[in-house]
C-alpha positions in Angstrom: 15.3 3.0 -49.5 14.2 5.8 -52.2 16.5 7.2 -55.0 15.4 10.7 -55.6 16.9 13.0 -57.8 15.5 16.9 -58.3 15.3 17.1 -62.0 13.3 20.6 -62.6 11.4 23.2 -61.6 8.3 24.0 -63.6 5.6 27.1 -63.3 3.2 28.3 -65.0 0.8 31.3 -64.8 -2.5 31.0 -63.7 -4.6 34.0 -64.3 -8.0 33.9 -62.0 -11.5 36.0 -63.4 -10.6 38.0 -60.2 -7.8 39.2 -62.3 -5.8 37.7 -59.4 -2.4 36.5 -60.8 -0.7 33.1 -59.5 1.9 31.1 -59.9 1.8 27.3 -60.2 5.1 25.5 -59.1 5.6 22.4 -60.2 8.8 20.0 -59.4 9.8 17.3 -61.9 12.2 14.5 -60.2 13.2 10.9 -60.4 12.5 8.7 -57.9 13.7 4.8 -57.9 14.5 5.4 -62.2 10.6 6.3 -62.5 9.7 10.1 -63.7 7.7 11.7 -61.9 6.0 15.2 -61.5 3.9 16.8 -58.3 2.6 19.9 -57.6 5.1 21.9 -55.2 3.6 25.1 -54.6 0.8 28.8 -55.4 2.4 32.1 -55.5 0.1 34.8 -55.4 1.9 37.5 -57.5 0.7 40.5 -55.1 2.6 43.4 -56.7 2.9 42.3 -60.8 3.8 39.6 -62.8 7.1 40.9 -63.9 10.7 38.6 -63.8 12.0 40.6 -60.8 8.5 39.7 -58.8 8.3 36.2 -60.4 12.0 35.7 -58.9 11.2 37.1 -55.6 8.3 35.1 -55.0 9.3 31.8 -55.9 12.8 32.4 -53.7 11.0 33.1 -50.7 9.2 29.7 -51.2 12.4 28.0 -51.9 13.8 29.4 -48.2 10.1 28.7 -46.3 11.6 25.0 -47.7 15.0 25.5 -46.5 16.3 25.3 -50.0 18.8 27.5 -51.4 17.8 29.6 -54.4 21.5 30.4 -55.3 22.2 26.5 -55.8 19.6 26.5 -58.9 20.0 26.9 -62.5 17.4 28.9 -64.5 15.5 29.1 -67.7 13.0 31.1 -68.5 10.4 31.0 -72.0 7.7 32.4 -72.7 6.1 29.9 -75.1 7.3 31.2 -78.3 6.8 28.5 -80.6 10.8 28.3 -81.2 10.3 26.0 -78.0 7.4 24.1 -78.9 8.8 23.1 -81.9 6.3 24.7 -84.3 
């Protein structure tokens, strides 16, 4: 029997030569006390890469999975160096 526990969500923009703009979803979870992080999902960002879209987009993957986005916490940064500790 497994032990897993969602821990996070993690994405990260991906920006293509094609000037085609992605999303890279990441989940970060324990399973049986170990750490562990896998690649969940790509969102193509068809209209922009604004909040509102960036919310949209990774809600409608959330319900394709059956998962509820409205059961979720969220944090967004912008890698400011006030969160990378610089």
């Amino acid at each position: 029997m497994f032990l897993i526990t969602l821990i996070a969500w993690m994405m990260d923009e991906s920006t293509f030569r094609s000037i085609e703009n992605n999303c890279i979803v990441y989940v970060r979870y324990l399973k049986n006390f170990s750490l562990r992080t896998a690649f969940y999902g790509l969102i193509c960002m068809e209209e922009d890469s604004s909040a509102d879209n960036i919310v949209k987009r990774i809600c409608e993957l959330w319900k394709n999975d059956g998962l509820v986005p409205s059961n979720t916490c969220w944090l967004e940064t912008d890698n400011a160096s006030t969160f990378k500790g610089m």
